[in-house]
Structures are given as structure tokens and as C-alpha cells.
PDB file of the backbone (N, CA, C, O) and the ligand in Angstrom, with CONECT records:
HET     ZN  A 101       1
ATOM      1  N   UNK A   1     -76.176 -39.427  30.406  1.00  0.00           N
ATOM      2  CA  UNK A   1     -75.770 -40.411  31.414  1.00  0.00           C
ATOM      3  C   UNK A   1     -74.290 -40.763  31.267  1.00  0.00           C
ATOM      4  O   UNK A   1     -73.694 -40.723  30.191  1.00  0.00           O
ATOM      5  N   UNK A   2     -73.751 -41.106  32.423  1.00  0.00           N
ATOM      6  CA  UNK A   2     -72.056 -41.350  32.300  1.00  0.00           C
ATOM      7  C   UNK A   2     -72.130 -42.868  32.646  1.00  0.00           C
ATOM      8  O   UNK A   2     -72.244 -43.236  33.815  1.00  0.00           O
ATOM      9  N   UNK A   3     -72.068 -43.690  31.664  1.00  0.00           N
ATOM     10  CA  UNK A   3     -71.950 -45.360  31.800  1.00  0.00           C
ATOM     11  C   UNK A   3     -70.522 -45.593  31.162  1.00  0.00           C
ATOM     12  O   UNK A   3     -69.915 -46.559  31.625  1.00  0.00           O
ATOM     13  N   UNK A   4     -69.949 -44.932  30.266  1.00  0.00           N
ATOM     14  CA  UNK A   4     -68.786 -45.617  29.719  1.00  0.00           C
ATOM     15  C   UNK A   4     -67.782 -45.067  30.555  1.00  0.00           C
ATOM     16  O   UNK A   4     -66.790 -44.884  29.849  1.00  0.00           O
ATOM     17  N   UNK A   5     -67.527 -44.649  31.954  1.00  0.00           N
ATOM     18  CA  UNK A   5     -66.402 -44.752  33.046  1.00  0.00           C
ATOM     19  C   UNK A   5     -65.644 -46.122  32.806  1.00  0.00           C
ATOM     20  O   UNK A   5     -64.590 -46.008  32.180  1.00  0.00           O
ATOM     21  N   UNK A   6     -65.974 -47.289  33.167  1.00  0.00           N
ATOM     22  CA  UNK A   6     -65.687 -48.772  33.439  1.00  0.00           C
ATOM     23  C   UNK A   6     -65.172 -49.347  32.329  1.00  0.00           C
ATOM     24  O   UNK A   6     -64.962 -50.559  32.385  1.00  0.00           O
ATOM     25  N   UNK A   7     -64.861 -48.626  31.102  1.00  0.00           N
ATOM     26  CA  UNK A   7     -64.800 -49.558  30.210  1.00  0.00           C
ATOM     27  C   UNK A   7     -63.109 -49.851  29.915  1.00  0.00           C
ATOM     28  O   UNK A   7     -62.713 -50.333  28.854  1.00  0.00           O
ATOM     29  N   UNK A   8     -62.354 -49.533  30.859  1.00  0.00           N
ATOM     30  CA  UNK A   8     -61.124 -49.368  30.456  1.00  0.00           C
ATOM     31  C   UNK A   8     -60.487 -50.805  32.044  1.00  0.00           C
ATOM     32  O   UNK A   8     -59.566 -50.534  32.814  1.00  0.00           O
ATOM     33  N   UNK A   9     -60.936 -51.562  32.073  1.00  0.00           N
ATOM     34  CA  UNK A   9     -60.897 -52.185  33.442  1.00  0.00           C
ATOM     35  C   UNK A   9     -60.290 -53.967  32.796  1.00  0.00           C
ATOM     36  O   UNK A   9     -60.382 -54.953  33.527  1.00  0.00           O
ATOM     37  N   UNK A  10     -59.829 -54.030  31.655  1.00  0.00           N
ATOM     38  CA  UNK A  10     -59.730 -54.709  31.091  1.00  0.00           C
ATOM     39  C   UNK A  10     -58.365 -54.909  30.166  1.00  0.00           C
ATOM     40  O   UNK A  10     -58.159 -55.620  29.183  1.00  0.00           O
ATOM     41  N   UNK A  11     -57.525 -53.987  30.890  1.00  0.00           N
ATOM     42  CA  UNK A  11     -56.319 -53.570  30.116  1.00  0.00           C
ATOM     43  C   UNK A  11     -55.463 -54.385  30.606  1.00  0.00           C
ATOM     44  O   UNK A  11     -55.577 -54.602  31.812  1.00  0.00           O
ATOM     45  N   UNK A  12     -54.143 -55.220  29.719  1.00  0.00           N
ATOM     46  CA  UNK A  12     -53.431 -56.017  30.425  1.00  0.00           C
ATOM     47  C   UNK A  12     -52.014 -54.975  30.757  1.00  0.00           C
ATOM     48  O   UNK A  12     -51.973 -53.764  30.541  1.00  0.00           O
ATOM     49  N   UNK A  13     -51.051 -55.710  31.259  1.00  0.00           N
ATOM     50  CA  UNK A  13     -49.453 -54.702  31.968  1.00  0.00           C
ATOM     51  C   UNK A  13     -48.818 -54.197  30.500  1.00  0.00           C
ATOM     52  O   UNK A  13     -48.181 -53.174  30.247  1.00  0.00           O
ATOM     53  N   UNK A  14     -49.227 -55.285  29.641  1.00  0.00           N
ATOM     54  CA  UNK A  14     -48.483 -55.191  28.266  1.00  0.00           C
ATOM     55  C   UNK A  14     -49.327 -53.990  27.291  1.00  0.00           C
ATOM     56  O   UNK A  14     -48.839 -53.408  26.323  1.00  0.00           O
ATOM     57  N   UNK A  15     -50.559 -53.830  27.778  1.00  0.00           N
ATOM     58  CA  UNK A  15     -50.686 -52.420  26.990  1.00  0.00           C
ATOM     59  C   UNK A  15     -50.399 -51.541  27.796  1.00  0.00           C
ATOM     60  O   UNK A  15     -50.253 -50.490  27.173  1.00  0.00           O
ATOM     61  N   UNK A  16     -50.167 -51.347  29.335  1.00  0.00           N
ATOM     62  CA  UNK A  16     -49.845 -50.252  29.833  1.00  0.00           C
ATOM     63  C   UNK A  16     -48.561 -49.956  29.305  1.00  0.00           C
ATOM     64  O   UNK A  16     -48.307 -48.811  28.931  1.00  0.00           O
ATOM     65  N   UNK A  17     -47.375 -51.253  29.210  1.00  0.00           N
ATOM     66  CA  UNK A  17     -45.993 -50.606  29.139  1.00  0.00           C
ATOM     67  C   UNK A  17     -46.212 -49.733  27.360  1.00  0.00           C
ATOM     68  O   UNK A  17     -45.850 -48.580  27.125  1.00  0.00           O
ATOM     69  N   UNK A  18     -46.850 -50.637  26.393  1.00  0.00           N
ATOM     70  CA  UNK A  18     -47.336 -50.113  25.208  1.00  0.00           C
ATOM     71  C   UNK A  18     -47.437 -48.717  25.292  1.00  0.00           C
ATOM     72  O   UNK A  18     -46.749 -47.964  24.604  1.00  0.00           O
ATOM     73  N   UNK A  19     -48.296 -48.331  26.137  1.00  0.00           N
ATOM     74  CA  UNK A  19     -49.260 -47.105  26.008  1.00  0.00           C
ATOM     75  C   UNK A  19     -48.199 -45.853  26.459  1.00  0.00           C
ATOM     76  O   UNK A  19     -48.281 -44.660  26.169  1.00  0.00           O
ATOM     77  N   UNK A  20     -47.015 -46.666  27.398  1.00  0.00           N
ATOM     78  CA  UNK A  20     -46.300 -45.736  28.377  1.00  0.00           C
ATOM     79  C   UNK A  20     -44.967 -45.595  27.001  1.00  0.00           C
ATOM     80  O   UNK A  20     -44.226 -44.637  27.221  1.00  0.00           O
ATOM     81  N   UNK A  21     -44.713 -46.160  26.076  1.00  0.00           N
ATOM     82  CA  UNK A  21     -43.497 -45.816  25.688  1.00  0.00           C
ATOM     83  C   UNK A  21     -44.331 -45.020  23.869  1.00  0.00           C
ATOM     84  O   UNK A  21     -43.684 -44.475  22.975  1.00  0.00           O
ATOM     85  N   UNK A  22     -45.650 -45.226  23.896  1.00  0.00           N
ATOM     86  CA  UNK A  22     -45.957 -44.433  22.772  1.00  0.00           C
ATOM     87  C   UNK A  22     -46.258 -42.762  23.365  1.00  0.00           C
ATOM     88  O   UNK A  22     -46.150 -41.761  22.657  1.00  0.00           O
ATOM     89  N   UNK A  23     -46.687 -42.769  24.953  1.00  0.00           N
ATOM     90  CA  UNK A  23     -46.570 -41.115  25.231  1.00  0.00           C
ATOM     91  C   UNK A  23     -45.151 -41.131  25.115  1.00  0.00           C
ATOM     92  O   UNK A  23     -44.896 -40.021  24.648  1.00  0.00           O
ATOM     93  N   UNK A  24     -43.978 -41.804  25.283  1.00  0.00           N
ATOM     94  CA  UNK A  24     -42.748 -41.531  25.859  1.00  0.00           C
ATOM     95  C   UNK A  24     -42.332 -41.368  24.046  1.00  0.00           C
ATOM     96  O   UNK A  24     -41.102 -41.381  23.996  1.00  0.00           O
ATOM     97  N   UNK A  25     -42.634 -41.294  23.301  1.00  0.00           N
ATOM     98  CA  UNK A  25     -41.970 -41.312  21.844  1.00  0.00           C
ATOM     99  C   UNK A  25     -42.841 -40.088  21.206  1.00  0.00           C
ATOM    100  O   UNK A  25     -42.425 -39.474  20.223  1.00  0.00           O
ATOM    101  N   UNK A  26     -44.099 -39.776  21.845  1.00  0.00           N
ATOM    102  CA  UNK A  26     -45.051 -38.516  20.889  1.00  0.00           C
ATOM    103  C   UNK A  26     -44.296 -37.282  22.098  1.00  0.00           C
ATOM    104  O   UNK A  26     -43.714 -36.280  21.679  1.00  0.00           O
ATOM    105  N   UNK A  27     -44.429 -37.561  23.466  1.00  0.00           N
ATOM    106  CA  UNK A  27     -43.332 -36.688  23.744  1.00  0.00           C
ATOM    107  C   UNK A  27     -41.952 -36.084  23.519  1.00  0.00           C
ATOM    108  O   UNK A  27     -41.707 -34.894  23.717  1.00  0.00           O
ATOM    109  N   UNK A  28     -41.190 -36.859  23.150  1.00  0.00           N
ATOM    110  CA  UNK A  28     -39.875 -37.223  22.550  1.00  0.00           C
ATOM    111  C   UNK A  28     -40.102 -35.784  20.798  1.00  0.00           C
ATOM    112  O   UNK A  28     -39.382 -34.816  20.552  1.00  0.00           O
ATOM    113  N   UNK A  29     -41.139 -36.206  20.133  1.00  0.00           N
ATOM    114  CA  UNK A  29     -41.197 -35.858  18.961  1.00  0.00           C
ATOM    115  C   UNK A  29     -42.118 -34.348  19.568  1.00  0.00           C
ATOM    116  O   UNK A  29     -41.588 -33.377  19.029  1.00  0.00           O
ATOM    117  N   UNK A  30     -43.057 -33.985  20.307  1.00  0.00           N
ATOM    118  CA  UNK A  30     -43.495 -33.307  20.563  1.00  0.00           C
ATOM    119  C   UNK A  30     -42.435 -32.036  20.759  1.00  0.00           C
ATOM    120  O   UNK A  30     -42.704 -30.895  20.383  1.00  0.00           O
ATOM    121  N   UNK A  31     -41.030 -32.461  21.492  1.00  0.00           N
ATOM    122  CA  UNK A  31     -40.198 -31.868  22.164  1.00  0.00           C
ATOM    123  C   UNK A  31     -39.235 -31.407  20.472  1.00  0.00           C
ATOM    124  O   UNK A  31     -38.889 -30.262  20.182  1.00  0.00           O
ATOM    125  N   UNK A  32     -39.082 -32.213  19.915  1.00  0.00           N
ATOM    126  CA  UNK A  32     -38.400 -32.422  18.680  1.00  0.00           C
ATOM    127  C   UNK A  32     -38.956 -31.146  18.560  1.00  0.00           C
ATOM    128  O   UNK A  32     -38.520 -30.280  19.317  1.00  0.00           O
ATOM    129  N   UNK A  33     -39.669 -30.910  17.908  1.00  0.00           N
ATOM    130  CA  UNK A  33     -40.848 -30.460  17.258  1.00  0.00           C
ATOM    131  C   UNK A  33     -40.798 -28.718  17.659  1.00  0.00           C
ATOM    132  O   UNK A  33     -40.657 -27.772  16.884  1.00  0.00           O
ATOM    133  N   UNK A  34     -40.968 -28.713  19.153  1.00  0.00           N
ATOM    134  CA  UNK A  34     -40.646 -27.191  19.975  1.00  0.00           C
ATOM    135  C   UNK A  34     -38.854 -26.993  19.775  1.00  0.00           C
ATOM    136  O   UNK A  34     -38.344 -25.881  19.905  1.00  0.00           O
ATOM    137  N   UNK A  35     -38.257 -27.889  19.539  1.00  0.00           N
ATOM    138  CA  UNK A  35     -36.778 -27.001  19.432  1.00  0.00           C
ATOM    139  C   UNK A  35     -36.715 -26.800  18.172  1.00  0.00           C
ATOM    140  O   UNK A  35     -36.336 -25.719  17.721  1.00  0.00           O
ATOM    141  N   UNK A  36     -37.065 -27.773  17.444  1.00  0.00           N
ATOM    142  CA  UNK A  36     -36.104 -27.682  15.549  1.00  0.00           C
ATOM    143  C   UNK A  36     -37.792 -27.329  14.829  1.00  0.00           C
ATOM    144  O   UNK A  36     -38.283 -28.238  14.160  1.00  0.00           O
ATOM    145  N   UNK A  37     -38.457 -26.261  14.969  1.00  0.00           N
ATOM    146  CA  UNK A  37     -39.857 -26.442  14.090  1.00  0.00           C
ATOM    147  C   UNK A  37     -39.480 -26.765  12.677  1.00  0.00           C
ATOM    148  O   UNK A  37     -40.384 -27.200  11.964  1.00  0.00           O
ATOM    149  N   UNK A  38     -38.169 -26.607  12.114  1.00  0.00           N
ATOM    150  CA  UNK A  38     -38.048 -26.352  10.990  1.00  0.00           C
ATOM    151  C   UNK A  38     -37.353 -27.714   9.994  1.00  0.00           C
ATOM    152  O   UNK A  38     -36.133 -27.864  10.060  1.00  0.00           O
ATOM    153  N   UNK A  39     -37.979 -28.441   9.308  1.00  0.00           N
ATOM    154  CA  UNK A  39     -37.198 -29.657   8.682  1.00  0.00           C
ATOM    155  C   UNK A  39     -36.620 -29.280   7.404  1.00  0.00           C
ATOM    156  O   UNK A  39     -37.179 -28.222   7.115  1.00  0.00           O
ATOM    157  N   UNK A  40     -35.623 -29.646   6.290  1.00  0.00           N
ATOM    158  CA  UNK A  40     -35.876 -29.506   5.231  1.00  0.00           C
ATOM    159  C   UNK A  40     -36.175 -30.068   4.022  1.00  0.00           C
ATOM    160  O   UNK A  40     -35.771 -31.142   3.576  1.00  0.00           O
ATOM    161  N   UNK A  41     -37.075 -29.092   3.410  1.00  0.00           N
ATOM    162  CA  UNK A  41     -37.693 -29.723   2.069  1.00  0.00           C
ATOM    163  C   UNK A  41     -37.354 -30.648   1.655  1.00  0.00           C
ATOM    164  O   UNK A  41     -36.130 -30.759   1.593  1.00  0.00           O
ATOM    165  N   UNK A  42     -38.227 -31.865   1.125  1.00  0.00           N
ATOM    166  CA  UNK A  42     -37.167 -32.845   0.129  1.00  0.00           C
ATOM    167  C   UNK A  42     -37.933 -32.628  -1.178  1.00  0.00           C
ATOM    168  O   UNK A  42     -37.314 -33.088  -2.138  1.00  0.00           O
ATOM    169  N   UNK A  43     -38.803 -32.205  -1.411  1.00  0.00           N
ATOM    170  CA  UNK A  43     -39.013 -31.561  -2.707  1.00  0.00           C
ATOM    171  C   UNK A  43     -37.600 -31.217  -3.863  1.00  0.00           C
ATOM    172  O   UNK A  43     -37.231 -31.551  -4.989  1.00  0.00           O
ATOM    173  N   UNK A  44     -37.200 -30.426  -2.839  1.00  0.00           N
ATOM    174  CA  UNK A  44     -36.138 -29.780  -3.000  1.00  0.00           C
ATOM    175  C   UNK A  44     -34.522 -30.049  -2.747  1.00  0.00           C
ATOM    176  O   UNK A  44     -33.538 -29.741  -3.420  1.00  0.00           O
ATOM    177  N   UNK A  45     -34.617 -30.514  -1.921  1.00  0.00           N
ATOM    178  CA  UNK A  45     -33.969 -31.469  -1.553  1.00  0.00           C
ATOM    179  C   UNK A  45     -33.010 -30.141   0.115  1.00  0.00           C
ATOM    180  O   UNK A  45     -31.941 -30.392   0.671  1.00  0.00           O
ATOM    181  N   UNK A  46     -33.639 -29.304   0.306  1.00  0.00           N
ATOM    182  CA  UNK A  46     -33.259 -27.937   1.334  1.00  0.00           C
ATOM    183  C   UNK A  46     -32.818 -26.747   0.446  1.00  0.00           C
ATOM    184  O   UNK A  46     -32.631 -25.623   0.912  1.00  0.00           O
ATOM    185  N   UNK A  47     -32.647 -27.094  -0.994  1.00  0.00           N
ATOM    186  CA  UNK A  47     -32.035 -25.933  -1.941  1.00  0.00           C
ATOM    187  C   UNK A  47     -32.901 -24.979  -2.373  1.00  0.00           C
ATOM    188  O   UNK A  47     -32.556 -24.091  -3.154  1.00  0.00           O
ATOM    189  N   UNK A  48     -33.927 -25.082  -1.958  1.00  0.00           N
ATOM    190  CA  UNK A  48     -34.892 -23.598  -2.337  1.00  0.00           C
ATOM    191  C   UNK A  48     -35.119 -23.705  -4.116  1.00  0.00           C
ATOM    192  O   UNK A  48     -35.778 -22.926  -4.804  1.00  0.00           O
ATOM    193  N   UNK A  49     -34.520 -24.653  -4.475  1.00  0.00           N
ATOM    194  CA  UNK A  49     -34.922 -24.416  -5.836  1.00  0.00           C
ATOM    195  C   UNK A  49     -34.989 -26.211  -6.482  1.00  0.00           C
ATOM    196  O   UNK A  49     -34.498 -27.289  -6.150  1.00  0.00           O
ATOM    197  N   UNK A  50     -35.925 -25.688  -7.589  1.00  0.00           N
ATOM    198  CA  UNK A  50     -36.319 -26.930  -8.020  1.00  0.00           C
ATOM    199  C   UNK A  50     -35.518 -26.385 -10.065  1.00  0.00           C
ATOM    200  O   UNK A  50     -34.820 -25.467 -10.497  1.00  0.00           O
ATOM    201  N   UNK A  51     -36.260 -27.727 -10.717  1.00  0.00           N
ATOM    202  CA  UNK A  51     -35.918 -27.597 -12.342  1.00  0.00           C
ATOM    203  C   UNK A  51     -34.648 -27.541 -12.754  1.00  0.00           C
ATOM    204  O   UNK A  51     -33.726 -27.487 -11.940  1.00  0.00           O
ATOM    205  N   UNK A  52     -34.446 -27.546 -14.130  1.00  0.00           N
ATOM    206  CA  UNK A  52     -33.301 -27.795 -14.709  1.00  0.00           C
ATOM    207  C   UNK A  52     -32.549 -27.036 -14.174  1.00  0.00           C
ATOM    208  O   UNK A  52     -32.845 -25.867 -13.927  1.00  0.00           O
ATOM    209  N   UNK A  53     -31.249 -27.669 -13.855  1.00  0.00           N
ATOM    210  CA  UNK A  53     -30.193 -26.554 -13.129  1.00  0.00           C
ATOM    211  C   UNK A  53     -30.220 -26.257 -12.111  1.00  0.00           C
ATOM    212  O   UNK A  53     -29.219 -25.980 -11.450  1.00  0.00           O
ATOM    213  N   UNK A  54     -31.935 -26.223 -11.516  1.00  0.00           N
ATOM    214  CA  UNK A  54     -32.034 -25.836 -10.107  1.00  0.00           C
ATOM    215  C   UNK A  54     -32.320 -24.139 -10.197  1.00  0.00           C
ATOM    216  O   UNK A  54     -32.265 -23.391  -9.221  1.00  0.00           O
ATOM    217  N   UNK A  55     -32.623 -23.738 -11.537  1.00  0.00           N
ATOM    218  CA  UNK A  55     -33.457 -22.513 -11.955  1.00  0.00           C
ATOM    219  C   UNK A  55     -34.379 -21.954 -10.875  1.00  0.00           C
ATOM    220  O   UNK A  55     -34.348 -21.080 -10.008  1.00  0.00           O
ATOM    221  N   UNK A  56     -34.980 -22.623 -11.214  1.00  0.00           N
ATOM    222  CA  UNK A  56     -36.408 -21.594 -10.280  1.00  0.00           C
ATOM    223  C   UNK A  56     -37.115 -21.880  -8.739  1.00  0.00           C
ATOM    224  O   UNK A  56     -37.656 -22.946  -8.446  1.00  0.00           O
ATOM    225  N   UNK A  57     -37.036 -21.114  -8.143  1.00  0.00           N
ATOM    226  CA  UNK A  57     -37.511 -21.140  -6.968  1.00  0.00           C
ATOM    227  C   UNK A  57     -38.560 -22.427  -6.876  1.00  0.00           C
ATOM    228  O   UNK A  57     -39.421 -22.685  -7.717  1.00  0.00           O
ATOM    229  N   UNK A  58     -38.331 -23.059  -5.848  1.00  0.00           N
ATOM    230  CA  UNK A  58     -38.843 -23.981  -5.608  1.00  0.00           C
ATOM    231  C   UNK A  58     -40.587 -22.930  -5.002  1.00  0.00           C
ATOM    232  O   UNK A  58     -40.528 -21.804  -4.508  1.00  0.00           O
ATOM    233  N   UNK A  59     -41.934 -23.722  -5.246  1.00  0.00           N
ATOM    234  CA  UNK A  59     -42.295 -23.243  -5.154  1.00  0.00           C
ATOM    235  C   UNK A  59     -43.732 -23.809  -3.647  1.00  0.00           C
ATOM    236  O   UNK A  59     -44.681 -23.091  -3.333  1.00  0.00           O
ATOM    237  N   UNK A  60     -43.458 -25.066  -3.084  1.00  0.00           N
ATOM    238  CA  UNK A  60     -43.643 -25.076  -2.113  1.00  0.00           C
ATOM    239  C   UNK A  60     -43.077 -24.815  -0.967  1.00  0.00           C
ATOM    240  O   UNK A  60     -43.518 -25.023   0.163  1.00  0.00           O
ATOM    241  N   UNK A  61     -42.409 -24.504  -1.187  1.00  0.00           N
ATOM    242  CA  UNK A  61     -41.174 -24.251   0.097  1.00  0.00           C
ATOM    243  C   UNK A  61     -40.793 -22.248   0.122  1.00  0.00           C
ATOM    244  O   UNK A  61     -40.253 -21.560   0.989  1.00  0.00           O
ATOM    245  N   UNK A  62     -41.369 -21.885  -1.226  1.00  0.00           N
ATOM    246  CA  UNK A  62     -41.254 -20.443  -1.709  1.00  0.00           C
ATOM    247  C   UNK A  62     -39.460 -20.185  -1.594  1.00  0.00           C
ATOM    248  O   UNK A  62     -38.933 -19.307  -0.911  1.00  0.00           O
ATOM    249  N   UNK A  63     -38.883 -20.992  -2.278  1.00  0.00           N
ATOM    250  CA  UNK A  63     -37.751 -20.775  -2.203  1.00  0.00           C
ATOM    251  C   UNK A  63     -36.534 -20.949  -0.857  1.00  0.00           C
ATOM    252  O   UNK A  63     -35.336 -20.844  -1.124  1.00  0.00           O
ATOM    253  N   UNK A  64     -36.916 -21.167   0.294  1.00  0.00           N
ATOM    254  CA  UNK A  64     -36.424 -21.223   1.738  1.00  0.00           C
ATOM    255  C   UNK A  64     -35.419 -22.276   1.941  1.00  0.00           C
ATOM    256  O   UNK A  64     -34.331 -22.293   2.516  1.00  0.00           O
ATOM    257  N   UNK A  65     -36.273 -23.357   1.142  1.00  0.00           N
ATOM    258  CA  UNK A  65     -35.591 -24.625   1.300  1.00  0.00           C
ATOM    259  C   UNK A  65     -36.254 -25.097   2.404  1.00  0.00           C
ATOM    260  O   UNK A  65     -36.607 -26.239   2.108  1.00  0.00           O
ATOM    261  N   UNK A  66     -36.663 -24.797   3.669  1.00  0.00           N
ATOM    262  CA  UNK A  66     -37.640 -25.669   4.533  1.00  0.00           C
ATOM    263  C   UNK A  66     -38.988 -25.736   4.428  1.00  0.00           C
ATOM    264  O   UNK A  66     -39.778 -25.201   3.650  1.00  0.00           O
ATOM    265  N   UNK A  67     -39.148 -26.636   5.527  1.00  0.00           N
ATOM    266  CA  UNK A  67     -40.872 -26.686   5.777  1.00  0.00           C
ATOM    267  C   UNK A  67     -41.045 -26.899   7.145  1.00  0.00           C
ATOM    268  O   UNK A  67     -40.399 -27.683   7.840  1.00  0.00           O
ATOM    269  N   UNK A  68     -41.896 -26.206   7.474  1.00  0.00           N
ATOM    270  CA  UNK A  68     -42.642 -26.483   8.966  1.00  0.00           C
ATOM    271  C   UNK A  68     -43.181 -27.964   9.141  1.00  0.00           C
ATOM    272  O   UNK A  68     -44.097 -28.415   8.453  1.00  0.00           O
ATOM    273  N   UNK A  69     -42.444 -28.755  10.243  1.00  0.00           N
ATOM    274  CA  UNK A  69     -42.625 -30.063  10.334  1.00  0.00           C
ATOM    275  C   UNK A  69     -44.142 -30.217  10.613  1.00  0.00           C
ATOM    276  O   UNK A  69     -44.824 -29.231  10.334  1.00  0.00           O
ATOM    277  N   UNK A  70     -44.891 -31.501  11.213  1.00  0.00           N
ATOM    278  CA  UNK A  70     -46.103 -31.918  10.820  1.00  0.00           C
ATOM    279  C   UNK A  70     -46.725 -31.268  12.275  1.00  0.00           C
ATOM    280  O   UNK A  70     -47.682 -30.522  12.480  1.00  0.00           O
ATOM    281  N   UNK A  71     -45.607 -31.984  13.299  1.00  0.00           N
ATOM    282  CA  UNK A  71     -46.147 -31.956  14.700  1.00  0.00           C
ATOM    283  C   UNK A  71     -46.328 -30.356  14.749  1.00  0.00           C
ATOM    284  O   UNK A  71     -47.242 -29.885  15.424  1.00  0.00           O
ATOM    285  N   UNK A  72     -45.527 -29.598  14.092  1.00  0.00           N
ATOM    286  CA  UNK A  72     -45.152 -28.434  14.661  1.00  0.00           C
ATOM    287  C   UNK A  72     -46.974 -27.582  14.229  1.00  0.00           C
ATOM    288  O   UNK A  72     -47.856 -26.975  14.836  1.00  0.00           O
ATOM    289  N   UNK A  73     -46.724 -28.008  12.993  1.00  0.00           N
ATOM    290  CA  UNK A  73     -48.375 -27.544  12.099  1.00  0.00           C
ATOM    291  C   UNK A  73     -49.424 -27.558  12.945  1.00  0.00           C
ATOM    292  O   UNK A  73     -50.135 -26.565  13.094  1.00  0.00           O
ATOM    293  N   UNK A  74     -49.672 -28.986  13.748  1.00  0.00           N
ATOM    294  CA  UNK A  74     -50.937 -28.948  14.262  1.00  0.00           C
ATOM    295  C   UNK A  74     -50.667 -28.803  15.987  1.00  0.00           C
ATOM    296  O   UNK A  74     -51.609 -29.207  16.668  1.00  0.00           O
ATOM    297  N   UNK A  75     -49.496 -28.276  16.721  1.00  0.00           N
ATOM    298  CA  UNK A  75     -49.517 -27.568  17.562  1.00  0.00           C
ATOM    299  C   UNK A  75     -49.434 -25.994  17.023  1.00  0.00           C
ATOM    300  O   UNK A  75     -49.944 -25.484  18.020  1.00  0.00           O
ATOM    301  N   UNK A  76     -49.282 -25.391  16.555  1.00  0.00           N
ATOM    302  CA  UNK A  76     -49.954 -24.243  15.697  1.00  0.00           C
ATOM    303  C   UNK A  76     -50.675 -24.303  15.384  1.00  0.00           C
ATOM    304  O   UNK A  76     -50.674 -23.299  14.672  1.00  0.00           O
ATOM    305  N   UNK A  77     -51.790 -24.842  15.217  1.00  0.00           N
ATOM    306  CA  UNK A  77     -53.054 -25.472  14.786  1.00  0.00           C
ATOM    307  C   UNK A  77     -54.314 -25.210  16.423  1.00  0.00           C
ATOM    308  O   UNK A  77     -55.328 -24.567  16.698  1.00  0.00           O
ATOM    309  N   UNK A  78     -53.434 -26.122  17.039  1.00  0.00           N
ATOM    310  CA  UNK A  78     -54.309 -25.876  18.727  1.00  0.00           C
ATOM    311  C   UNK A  78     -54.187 -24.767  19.144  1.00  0.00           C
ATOM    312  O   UNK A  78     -55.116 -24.132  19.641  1.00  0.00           O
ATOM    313  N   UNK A  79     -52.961 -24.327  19.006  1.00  0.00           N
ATOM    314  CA  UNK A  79     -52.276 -22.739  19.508  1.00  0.00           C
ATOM    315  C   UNK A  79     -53.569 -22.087  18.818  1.00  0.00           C
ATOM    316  O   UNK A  79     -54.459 -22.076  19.667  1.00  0.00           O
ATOM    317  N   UNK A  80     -53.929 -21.649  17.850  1.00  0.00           N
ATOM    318  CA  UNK A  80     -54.459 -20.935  17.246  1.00  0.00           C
ATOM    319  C   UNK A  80     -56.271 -21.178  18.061  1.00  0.00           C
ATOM    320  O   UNK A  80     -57.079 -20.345  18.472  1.00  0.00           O
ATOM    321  N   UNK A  81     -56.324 -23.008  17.992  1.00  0.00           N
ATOM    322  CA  UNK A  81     -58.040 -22.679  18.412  1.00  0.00           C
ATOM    323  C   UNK A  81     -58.288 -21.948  20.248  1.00  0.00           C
ATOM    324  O   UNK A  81     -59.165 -21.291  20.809  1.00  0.00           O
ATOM    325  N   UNK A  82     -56.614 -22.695  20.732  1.00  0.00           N
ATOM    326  CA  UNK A  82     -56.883 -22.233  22.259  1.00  0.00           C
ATOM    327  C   UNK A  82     -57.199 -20.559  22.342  1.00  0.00           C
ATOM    328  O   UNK A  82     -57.952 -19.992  23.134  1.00  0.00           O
ATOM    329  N   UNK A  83     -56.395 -19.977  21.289  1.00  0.00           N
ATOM    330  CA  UNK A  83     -56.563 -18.256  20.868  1.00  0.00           C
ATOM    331  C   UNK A  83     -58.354 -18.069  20.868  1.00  0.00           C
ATOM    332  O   UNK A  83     -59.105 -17.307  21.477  1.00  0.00           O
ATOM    333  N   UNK A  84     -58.503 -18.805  20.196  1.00  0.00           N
ATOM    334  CA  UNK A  84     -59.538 -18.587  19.960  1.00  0.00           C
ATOM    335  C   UNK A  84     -60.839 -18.964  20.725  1.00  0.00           C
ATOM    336  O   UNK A  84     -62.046 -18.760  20.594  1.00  0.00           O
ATOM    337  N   UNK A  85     -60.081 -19.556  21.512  1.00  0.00           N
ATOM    338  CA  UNK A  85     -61.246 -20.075  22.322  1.00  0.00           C
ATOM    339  C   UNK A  85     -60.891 -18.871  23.885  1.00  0.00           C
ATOM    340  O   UNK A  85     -61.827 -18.678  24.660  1.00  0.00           O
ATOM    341  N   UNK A  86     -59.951 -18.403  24.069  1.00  0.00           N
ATOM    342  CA  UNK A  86     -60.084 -17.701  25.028  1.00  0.00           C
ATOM    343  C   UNK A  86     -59.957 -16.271  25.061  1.00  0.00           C
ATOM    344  O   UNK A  86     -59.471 -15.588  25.962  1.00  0.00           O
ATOM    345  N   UNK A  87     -60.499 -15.867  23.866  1.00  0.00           N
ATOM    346  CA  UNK A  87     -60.384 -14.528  23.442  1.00  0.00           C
ATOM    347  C   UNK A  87     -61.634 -13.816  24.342  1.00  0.00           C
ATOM    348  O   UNK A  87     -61.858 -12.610  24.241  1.00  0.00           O
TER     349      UNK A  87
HETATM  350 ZN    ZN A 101     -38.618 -26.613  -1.531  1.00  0.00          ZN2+
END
């Protein structure tokens, strides 16, 4: 049965503007996200290497010095189930 249609009839202007500047900021970062996928490490601090001196390959980052940001992960993440869902 479809009863929970109506339940949204109760919203004041102040959560719409709310609601309108949190798409307007996950868009914003969404967009972030499709130009720069790439942030860098602070493990590491972007130097690919960690330990005394800065010796040895950093080893979450496998030496690169970056990381694939968060947003970017789990739109690669959907990318992958939409694959999968329309195979
Ligand atoms: Zn690193």
C-alpha cells in the first residue's frame, strides 16, 4: 500500500531554503569531486613517503602521495553498481 505520499506536507520555507543550499553545497562538492578526483595524502603529508627521513614509501598512498577523495570513492562506487546493474 502507498500511505506515506502525505507525509512531507508539513515542511516550513526555512527547511526548504535549508534543504535548497545543502543540494547547492553536495553539488558544489559533487562537482569538486568530478574535476580534482585526486586530494593529497596527509598521512604523508603529499610526499609519497613516510618514516625517518622520509625513507620508505608511504604505504597507504603506495608511494603517490595522493588519495582518491571520499565523494569521488562512492561515485565510483555507484558507477560500478549502475555497471552492474545494466549489464
Ligand atoms: Zn601517503
Amino acid at each position: 500500500m502507498l500511505t506515506h505520499a502525505a507525509t512531507a506536507t508539513t515542511t516550513s520555507p526555512a527547511t526548504g531554503i535549508l534543504l535548497m543550499i545543502a543540494a547547492a553545497v553536495t553539488l558544489c562538492y559533487a562537482l569538486a569531486c568530478w574535476l580534482a578526483p585526486f586530494g593529497y595524502h596527509r598521512r604523508c603529508r603529499g610526499t609519497g613517503r613516510t618514516g625517518p627521513k622520509l625513507r620508505q614509501p608511504c604505504r597507504r598512498c603506495r608511494g603517490t602521495g595522493r588519495r582518491l577523495r571520499i565523494g569521488r570513492r562512492i561515485a565510483n562506487g555507484l558507477a560500478d553498481i549502475h555497471r552492474d546493474g545494466t549489464r
